[in-house]
PQR file of N, CA, C, O and H, with PARSE charges and radii, in Angstrom:
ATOM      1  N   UNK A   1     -64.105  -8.004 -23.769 -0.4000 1.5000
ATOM      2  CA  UNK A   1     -65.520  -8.005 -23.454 -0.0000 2.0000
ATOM      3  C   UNK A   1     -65.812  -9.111 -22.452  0.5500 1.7000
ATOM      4  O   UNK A   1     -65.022 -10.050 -22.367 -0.5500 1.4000
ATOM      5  N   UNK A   2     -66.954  -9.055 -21.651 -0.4000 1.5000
ATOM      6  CA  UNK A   2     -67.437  -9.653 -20.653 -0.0000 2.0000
ATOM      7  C   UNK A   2     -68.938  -9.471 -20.326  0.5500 1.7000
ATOM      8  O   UNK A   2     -69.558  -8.417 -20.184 -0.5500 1.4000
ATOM      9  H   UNK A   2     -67.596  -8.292 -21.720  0.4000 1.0000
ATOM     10  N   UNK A   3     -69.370 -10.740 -20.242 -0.4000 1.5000
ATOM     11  CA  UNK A   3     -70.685 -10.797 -19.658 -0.0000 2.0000
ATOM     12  C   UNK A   3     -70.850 -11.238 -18.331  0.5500 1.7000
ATOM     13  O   UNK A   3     -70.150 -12.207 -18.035 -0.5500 1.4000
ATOM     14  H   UNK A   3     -68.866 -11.596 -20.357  0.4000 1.0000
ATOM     15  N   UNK A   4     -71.703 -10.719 -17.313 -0.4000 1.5000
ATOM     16  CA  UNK A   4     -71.908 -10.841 -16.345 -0.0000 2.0000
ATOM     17  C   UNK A   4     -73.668 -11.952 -16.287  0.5500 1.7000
ATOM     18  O   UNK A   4     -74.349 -12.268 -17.262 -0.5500 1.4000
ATOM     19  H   UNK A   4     -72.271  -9.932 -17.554  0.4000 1.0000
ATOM     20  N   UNK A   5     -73.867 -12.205 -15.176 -0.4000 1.5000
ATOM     21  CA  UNK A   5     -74.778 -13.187 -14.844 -0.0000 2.0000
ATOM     22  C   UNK A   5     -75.771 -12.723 -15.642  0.5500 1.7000
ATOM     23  O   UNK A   5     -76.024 -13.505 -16.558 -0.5500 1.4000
ATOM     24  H   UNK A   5     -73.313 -11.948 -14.384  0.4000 1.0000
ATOM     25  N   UNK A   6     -76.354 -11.844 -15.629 -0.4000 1.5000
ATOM     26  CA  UNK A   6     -77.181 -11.116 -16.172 -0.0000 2.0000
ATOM     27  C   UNK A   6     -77.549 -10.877 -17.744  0.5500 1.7000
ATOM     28  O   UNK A   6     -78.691 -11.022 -18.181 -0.5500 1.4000
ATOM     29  H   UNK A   6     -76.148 -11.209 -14.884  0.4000 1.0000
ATOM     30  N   UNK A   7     -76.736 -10.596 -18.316 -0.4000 1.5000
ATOM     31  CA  UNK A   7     -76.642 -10.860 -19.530 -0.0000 2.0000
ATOM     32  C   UNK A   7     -76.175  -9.139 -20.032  0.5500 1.7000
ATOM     33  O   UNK A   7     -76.406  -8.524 -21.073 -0.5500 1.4000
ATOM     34  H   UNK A   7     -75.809 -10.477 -17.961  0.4000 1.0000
ATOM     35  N   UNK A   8     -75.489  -8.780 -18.865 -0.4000 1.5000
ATOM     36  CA  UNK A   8     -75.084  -7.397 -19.462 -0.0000 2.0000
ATOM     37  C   UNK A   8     -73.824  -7.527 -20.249  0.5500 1.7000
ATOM     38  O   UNK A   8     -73.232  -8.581 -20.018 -0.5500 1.4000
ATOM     39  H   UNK A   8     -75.302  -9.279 -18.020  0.4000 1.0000
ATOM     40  N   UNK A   9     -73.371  -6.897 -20.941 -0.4000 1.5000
ATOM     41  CA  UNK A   9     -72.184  -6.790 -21.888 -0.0000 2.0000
ATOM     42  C   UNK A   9     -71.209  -5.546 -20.913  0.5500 1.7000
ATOM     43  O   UNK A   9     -71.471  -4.429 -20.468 -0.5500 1.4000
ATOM     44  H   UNK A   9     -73.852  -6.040 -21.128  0.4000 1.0000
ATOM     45  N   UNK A  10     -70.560  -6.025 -20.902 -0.4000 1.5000
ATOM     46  CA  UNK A  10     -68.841  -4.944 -20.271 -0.0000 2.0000
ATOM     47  C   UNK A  10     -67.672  -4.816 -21.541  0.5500 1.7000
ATOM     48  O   UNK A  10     -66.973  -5.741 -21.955 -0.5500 1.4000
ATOM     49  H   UNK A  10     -70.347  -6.932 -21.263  0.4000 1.0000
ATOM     50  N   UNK A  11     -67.675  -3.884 -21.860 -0.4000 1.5000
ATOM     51  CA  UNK A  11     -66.586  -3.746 -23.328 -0.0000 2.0000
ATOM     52  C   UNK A  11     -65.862  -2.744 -22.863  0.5500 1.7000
ATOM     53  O   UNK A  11     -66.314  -1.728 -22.335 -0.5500 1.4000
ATOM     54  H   UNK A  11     -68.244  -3.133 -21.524  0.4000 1.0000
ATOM     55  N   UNK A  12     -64.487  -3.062 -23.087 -0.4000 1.5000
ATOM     56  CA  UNK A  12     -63.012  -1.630 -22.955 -0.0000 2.0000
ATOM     57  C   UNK A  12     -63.153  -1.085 -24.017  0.5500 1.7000
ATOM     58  O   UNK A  12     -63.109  -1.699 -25.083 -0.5500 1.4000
ATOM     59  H   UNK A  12     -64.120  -3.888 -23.516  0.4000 1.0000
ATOM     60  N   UNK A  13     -63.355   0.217 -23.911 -0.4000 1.5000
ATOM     61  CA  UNK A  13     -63.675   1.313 -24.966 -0.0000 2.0000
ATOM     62  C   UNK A  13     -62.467   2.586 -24.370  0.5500 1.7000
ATOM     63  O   UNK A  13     -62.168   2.538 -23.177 -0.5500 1.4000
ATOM     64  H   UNK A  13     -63.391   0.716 -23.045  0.4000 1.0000
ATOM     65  N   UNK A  14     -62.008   3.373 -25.015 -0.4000 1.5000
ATOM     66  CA  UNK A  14     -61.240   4.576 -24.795 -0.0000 2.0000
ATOM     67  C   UNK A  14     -61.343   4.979 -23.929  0.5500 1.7000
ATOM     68  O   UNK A  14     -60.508   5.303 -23.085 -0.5500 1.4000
ATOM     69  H   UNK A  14     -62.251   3.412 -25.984  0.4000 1.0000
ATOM     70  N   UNK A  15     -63.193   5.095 -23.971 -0.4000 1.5000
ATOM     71  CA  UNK A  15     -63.706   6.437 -22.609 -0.0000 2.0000
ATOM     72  C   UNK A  15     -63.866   5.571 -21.426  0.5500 1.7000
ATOM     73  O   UNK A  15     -64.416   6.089 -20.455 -0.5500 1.4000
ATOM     74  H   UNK A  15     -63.872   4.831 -24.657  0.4000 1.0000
ATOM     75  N   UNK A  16     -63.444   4.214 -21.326 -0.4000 1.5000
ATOM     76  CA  UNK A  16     -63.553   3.507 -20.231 -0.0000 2.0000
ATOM     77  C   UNK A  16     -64.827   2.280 -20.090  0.5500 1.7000
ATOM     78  O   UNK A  16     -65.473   2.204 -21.135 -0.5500 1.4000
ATOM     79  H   UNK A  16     -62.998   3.793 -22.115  0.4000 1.0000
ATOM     80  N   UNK A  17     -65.206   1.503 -19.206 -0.4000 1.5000
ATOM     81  CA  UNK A  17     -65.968   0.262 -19.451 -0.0000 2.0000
ATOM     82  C   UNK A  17     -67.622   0.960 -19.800  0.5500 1.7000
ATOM     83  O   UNK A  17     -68.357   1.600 -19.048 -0.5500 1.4000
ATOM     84  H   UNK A  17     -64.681   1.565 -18.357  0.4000 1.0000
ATOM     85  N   UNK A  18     -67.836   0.519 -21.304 -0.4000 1.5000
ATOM     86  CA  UNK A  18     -69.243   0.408 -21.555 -0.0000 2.0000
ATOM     87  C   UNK A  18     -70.076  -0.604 -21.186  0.5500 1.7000
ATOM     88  O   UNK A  18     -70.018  -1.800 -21.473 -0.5500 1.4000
ATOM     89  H   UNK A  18     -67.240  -0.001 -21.916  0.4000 1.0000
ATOM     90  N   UNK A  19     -70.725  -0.102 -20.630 -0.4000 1.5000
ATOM     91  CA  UNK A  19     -71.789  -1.542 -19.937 -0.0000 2.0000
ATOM     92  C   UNK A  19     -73.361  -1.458 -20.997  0.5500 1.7000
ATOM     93  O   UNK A  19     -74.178  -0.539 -21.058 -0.5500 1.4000
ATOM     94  H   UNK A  19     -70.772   0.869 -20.396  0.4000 1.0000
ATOM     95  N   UNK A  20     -73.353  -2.524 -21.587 -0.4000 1.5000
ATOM     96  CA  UNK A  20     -74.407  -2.786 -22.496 -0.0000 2.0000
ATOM     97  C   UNK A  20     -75.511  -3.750 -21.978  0.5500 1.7000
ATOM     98  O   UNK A  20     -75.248  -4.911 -21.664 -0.5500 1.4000
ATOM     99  H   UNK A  20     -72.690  -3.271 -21.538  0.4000 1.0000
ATOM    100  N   UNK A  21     -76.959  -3.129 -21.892 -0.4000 1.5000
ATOM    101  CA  UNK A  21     -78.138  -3.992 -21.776 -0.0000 2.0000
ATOM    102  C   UNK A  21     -78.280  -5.322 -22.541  0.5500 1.7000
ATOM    103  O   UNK A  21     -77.802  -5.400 -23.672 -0.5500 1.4000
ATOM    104  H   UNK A  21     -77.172  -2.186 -22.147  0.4000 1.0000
ATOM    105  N   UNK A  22     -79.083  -6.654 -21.832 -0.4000 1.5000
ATOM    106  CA  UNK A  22     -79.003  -7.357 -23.483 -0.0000 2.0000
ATOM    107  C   UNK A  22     -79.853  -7.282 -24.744  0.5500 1.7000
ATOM    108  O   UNK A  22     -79.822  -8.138 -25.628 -0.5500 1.4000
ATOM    109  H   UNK A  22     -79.471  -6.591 -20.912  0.4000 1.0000
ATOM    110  N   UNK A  23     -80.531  -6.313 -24.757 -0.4000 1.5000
ATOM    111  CA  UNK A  23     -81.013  -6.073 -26.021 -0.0000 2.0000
ATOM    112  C   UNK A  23     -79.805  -5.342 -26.621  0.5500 1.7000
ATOM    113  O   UNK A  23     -79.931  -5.157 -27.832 -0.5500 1.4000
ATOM    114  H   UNK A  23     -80.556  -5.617 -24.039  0.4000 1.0000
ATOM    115  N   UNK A  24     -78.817  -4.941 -26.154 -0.4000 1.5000
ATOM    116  CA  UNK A  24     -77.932  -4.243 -26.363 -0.0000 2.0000
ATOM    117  C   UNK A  24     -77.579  -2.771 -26.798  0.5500 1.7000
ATOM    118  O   UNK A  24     -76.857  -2.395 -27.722 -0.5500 1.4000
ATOM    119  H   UNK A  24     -78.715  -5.091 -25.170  0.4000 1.0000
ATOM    120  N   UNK A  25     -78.361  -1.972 -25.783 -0.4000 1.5000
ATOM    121  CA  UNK A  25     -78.248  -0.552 -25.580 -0.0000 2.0000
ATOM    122  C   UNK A  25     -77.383  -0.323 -24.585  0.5500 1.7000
ATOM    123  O   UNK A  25     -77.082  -1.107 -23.684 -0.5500 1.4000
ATOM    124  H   UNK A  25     -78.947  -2.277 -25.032  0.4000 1.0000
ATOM    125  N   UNK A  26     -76.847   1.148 -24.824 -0.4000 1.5000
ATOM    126  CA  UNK A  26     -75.342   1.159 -23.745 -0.0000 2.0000
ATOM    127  C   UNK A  26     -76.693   1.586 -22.167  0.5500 1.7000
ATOM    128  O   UNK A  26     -77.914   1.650 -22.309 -0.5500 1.4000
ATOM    129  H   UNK A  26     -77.091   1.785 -25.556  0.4000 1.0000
ATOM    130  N   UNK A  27     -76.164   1.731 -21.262 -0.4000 1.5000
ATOM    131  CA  UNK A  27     -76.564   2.039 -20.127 -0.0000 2.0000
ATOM    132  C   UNK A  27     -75.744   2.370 -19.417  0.5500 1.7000
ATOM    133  O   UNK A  27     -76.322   2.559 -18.346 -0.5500 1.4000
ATOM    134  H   UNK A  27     -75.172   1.679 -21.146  0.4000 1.0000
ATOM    135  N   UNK A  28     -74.163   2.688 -19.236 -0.4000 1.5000
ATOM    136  CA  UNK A  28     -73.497   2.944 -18.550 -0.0000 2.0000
ATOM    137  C   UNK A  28     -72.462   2.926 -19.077  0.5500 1.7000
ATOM    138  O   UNK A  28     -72.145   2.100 -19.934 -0.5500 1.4000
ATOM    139  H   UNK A  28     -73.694   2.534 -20.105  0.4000 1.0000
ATOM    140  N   UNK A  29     -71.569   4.070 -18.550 -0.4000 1.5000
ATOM    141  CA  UNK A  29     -69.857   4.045 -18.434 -0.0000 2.0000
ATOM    142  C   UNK A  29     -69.423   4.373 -17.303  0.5500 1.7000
ATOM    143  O   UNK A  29     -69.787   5.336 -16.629 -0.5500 1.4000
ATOM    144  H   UNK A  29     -71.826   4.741 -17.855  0.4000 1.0000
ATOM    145  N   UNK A  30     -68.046   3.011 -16.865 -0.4000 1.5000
ATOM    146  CA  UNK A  30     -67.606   3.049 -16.107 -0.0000 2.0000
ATOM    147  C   UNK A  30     -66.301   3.627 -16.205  0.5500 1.7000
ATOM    148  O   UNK A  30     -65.400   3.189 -16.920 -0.5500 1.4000
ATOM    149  H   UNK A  30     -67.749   2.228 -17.413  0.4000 1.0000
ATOM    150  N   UNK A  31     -66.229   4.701 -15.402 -0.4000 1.5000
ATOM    151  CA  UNK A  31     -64.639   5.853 -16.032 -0.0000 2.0000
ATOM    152  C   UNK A  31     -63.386   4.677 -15.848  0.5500 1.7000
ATOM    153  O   UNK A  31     -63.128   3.871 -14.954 -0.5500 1.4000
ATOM    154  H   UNK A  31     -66.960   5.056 -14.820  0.4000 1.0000
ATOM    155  N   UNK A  32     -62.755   5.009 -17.156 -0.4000 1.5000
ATOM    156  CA  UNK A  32     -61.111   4.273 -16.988 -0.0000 2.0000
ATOM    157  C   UNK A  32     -60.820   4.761 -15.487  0.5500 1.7000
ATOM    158  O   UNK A  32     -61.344   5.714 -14.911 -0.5500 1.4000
ATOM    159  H   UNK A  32     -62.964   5.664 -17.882  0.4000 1.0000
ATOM    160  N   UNK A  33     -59.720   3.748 -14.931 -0.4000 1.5000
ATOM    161  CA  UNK A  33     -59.025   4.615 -13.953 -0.0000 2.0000
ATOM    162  C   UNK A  33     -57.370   5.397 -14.405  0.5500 1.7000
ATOM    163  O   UNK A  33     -56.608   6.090 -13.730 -0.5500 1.4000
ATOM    164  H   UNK A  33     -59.293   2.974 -15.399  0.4000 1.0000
ATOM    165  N   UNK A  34     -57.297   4.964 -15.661 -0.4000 1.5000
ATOM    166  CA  UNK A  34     -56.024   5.326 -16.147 -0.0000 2.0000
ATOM    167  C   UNK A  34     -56.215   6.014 -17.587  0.5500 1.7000
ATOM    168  O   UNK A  34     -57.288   6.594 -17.750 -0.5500 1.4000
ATOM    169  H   UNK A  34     -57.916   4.402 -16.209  0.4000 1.0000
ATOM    170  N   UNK A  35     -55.204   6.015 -18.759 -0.4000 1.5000
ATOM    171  CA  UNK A  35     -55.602   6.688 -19.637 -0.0000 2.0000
ATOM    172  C   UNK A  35     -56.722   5.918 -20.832  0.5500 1.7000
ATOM    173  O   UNK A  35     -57.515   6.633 -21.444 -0.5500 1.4000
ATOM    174  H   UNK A  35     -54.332   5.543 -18.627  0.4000 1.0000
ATOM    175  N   UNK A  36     -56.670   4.341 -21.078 -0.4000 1.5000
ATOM    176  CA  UNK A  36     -57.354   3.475 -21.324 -0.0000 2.0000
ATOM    177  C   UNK A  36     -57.245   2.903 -21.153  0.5500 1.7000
ATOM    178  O   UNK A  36     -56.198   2.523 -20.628 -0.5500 1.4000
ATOM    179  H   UNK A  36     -56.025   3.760 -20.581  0.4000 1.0000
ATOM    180  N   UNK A  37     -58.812   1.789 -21.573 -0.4000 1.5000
ATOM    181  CA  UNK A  37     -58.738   0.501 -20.782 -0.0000 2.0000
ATOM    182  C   UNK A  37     -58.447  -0.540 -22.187  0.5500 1.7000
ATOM    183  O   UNK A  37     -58.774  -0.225 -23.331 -0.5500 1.4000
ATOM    184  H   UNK A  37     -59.662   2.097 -22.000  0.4000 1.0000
ATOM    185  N   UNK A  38     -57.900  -1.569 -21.883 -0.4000 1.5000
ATOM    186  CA  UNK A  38     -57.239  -2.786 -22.644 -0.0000 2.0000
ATOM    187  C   UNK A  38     -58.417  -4.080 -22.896  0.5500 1.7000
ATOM    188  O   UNK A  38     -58.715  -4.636 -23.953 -0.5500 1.4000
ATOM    189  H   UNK A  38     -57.634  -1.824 -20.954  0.4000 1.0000
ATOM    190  N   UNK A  39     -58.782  -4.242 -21.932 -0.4000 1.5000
ATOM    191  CA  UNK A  39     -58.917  -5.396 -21.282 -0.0000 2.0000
ATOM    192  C   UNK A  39     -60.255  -5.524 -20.828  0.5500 1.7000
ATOM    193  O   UNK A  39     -60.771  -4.415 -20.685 -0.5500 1.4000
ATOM    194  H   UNK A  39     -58.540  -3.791 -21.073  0.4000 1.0000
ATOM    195  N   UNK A  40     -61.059  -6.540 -20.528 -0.4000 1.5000
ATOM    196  CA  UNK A  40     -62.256  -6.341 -19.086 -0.0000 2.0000
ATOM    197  C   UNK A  40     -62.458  -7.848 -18.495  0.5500 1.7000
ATOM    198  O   UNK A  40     -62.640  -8.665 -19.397 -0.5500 1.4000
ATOM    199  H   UNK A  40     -60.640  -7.440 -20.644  0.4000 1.0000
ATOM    200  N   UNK A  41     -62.462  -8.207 -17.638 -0.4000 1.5000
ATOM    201  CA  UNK A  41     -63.080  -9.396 -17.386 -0.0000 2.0000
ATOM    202  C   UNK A  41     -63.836  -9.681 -15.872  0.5500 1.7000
ATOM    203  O   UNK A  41     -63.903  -8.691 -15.144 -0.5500 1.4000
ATOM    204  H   UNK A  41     -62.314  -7.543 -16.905  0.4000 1.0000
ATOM    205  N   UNK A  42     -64.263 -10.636 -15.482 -0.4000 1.5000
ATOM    206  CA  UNK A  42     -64.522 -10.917 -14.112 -0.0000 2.0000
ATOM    207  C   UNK A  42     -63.825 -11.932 -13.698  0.5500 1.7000
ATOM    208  O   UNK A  42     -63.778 -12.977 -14.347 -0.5500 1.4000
ATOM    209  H   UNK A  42     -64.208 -11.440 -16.074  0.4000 1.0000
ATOM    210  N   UNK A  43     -63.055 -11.722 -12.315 -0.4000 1.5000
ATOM    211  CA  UNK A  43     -62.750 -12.607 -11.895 -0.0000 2.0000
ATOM    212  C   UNK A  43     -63.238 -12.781 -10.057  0.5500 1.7000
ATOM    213  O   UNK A  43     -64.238 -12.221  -9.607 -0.5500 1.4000
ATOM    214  H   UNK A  43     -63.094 -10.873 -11.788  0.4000 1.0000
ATOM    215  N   UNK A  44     -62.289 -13.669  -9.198 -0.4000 1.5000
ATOM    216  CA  UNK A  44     -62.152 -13.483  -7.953 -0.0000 2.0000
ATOM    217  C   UNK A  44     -63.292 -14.967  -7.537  0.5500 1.7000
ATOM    218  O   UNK A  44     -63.769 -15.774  -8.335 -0.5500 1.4000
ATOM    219  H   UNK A  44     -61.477 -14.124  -9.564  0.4000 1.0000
ATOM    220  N   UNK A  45     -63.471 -14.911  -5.957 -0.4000 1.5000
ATOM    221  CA  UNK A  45     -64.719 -15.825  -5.508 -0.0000 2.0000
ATOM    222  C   UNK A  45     -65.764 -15.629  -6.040  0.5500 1.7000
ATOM    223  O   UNK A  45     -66.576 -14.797  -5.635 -0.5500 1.4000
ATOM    224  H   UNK A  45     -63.084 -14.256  -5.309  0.4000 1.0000
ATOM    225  N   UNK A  46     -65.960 -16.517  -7.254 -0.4000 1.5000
ATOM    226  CA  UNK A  46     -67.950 -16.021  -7.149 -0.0000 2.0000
ATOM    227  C   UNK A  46     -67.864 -14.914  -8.442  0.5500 1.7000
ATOM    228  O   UNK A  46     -68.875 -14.331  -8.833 -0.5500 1.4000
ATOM    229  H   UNK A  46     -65.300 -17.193  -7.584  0.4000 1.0000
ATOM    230  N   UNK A  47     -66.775 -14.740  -8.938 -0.4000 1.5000
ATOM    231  CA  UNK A  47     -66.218 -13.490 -10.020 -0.0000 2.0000
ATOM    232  C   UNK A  47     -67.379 -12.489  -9.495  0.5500 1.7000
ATOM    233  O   UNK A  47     -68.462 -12.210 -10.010 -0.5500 1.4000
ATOM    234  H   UNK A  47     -65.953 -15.213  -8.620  0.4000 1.0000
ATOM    235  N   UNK A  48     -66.771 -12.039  -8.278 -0.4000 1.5000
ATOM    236  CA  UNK A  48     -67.215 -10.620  -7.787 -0.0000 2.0000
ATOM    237  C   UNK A  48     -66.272  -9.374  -8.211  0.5500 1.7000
ATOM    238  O   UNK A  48     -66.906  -8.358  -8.496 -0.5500 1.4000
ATOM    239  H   UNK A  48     -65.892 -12.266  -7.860  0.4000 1.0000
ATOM    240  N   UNK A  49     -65.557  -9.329  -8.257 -0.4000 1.5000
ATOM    241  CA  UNK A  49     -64.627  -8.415  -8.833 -0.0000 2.0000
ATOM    242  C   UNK A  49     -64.370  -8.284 -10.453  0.5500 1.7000
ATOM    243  O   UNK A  49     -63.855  -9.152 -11.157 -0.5500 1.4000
ATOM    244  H   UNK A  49     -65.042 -10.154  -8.026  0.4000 1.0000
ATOM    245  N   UNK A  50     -64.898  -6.867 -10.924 -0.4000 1.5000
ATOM    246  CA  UNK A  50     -64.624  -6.290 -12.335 -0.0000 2.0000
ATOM    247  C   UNK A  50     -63.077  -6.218 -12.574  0.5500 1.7000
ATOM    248  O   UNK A  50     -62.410  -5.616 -11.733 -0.5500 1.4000
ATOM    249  H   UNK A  50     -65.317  -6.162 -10.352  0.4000 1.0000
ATOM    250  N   UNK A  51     -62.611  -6.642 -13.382 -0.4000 1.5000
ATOM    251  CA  UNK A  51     -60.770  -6.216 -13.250 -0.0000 2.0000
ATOM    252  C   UNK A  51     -60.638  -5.574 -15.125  0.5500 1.7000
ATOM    253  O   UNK A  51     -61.039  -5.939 -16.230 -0.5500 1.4000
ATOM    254  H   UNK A  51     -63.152  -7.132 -14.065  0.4000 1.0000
ATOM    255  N   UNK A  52     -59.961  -4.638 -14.641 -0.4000 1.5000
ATOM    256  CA  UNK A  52     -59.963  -3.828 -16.034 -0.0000 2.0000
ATOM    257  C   UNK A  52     -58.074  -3.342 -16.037  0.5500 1.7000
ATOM    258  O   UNK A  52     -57.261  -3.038 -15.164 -0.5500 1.4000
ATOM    259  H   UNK A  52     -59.635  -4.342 -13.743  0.4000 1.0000
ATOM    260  N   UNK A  53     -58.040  -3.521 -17.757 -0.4000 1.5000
ATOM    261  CA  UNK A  53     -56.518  -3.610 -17.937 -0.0000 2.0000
ATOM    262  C   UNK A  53     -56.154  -2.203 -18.015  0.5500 1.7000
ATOM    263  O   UNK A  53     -57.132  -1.457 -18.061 -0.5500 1.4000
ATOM    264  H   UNK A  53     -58.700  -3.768 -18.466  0.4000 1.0000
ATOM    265  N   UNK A  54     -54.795  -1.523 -18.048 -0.4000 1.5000
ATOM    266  CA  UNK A  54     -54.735  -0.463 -18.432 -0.0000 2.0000
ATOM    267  C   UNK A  54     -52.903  -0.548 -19.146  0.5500 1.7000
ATOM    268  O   UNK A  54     -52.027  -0.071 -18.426 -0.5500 1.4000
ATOM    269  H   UNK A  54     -54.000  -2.129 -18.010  0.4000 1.0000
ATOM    270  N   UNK A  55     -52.678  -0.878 -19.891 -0.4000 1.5000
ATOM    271  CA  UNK A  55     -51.322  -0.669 -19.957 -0.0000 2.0000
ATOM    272  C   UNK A  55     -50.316  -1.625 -19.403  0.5500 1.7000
ATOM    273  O   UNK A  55     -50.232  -2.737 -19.922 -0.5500 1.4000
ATOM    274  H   UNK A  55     -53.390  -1.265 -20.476  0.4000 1.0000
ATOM    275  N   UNK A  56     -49.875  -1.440 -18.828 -0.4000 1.5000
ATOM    276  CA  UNK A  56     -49.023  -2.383 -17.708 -0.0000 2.0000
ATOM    277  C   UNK A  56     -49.309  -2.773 -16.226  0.5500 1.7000
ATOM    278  O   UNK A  56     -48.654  -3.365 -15.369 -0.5500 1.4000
ATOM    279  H   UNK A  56     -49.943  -0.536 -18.406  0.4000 1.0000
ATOM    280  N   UNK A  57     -50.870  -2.059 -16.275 -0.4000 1.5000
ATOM    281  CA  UNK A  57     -51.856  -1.894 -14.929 -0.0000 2.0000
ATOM    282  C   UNK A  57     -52.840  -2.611 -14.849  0.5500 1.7000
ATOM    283  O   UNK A  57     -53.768  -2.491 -15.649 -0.5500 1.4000
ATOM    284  H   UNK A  57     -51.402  -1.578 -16.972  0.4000 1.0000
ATOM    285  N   UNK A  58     -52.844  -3.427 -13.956 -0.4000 1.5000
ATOM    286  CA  UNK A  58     -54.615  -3.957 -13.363 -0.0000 2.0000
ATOM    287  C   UNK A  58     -54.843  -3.340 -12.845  0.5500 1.7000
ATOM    288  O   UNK A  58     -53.952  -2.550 -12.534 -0.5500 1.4000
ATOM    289  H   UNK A  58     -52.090  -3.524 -13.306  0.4000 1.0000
ATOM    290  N   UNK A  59     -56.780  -3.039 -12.050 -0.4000 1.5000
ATOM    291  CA  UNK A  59     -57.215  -2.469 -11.668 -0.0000 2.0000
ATOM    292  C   UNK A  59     -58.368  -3.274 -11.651  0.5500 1.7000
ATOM    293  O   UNK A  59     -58.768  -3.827 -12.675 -0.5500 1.4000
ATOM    294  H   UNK A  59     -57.504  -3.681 -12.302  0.4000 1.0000
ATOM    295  N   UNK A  60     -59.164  -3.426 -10.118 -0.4000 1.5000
ATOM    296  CA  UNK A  60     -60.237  -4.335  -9.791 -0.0000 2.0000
ATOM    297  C   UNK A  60     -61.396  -3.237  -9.081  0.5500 1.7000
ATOM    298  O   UNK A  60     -61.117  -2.195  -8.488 -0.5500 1.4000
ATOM    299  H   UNK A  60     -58.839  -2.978  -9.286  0.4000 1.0000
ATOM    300  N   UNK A  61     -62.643  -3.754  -9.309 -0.4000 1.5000
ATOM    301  CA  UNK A  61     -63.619  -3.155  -8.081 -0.0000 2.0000
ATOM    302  C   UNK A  61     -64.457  -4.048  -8.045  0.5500 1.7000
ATOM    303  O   UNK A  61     -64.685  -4.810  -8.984 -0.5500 1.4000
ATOM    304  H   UNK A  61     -62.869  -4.601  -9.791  0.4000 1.0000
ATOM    305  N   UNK A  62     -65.154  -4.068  -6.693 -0.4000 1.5000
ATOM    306  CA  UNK A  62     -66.125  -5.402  -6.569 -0.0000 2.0000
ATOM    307  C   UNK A  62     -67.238  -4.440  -7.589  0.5500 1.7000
ATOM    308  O   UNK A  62     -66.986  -3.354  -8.111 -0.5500 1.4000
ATOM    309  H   UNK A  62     -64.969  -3.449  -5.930  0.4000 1.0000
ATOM    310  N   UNK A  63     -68.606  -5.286  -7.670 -0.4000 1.5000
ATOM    311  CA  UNK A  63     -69.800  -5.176  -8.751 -0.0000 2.0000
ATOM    312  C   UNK A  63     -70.459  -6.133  -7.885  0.5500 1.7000
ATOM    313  O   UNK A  63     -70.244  -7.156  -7.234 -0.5500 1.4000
ATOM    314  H   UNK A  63     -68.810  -6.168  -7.245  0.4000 1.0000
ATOM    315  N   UNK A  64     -71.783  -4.925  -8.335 -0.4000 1.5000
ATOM    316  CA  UNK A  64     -73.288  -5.724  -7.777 -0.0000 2.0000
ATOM    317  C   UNK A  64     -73.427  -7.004  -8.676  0.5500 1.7000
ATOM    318  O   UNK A  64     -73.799  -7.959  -7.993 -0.5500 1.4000
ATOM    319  H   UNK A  64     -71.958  -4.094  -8.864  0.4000 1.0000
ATOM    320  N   UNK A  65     -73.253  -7.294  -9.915 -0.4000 1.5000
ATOM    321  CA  UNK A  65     -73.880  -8.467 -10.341 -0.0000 2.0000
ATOM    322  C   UNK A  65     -72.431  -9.208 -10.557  0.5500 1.7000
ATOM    323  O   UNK A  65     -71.274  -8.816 -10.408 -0.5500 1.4000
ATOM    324  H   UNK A  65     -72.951  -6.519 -10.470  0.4000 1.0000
ATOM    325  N   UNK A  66     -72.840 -10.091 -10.854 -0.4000 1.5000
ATOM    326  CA  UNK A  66     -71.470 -11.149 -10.813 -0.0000 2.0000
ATOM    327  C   UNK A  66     -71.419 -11.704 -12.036  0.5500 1.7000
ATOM    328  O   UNK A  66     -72.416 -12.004 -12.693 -0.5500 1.4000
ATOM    329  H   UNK A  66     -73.780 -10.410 -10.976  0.4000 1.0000
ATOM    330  N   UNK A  67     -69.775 -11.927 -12.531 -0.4000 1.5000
ATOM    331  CA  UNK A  67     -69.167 -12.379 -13.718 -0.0000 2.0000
ATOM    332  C   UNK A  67     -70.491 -13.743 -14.137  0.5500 1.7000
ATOM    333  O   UNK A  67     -71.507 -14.128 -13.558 -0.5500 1.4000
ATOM    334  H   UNK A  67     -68.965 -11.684 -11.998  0.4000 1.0000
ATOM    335  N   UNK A  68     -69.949 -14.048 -15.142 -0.4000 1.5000
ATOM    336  CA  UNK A  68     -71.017 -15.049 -16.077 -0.0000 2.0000
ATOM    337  C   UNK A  68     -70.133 -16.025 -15.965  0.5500 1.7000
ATOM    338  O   UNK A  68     -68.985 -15.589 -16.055 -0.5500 1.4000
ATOM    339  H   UNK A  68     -69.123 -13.736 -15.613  0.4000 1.0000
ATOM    340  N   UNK A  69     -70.212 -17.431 -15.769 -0.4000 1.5000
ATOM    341  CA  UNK A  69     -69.456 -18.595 -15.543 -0.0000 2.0000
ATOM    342  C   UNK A  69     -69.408 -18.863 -16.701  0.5500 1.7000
ATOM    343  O   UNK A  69     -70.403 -18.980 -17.415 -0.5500 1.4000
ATOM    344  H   UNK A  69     -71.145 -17.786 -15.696  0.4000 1.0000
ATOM    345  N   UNK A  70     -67.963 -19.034 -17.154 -0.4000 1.5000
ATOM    346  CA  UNK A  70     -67.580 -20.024 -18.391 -0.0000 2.0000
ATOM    347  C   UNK A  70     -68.337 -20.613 -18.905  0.5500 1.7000
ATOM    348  O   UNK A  70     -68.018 -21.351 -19.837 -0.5500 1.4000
ATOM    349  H   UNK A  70     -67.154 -18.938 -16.573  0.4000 1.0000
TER
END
């Protein structure tokens, strides 16, 4: 799991990244790119980049809002 600046929630679920409001209603899924996801976090400059695990696989895409600082 991962929170972004915002206070959204990112969780690896089967069907791929659930993105949770912070009252905490889902609002989105982001499709696995593989068969599931492991993992979620933000990283990169500025943790612009979503990176999601899959197995023995990373897999990154930039994102409009940006990772939540430590």
């Amino acid at each position: 799991m991962a929170f972004d600046s915002e206070g959204f929630l990112h969780v690896a679920t089967n069907i791929g990244v659930q993105v949770c409001d912070p009252q905490g209603r889902g609002t989105a899924v982001i499709d696995a790119p593989g068969e599931s996801v492991s993992a979620v976090f933000f990283g990169g400059p500025g943790l612009q980049w979503l990176y999601v695990a899959d197995g023995d696989k990373v897999w990154r895409r930039p994102v409009k809002r940006r990772g939540a600082a430590p």
